[in-house]
N, C-alpha and C positions, 0 to 999 in steps of 0.2 A: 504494500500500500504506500508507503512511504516511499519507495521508487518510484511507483507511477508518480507521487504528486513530485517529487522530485524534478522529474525530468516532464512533466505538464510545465511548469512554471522556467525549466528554463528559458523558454523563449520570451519572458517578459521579461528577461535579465536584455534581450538581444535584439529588443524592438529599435526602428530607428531608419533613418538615412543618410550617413555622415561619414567621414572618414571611417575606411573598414577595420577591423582589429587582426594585426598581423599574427603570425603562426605564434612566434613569443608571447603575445598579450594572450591568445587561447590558451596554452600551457599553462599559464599563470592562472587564467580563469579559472578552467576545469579542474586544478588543484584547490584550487579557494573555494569554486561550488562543492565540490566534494567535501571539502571537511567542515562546512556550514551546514550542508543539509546531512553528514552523518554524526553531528554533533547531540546528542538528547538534551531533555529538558534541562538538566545541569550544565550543559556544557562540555562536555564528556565526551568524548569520541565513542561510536559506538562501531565495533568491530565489524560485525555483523552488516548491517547497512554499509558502512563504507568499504568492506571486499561487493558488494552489491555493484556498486555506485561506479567504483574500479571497471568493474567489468564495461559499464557505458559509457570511459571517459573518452574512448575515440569517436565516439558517434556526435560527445557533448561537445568535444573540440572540432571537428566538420562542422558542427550547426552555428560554433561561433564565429568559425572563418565564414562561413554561407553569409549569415546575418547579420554579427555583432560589428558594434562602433567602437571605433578608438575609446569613446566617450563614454560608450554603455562599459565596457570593459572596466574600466581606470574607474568607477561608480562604486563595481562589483568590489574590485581589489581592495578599496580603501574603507570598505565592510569589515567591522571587528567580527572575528566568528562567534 
C-alpha cells in the first residue's frame, strides 16, 4: 500500500515546464524520495518499504529525467526527511 501511494505521488514531486533535471539531480532525487517515503511515523527508516522502494528507483529516476524540473528537483532535495 504504501508503495503504491509512494510512487502515485511521485509525479507531483515532477509536475512542471522549466528547465529539465539532469541525470545527477534524478540520482539525488530518487535517493531522497526513497528515504522520505521509507521513513515511519518516527522517522525511522523502515527496512522493509525501503528494499520495496529500491526495487523502483530506476523507473523513479526515468520518470524524473521524462518530467522533472531543475526546480521541482532542488524543492525535493532541500526536504528535511
Amino acid at each position: 500500500m504504501k508503495l503504491r501511494t509512494a510512487l502515485g505521488i511521485a509525479p507531483v514531486f515532477l509536475l512542471g515546464c522549466a528547465q529539465r533535471a539532469t541525470e545527477e539531480d534524478c540520482d539525488k532525487f530518487a535517493d531522497k524520495f526513497i528515504d522520505m517515503m521509507s521513513a515511519d511515523e518516527n522517522g525511522d527508516p523502515d527496512p522493509t518499504v525501503r528494499k520495496m522502494l529500491e526495487g523502483d528507483r530506476d523507473s523513479l529516476k526515468e520518470k524524473c529525467m521524462k518530467e522533472g524540473t531543475k526546480k521541482e528537483v532542488d524543492c525535493v532535495l532541500s526536504k528535511k526527511t
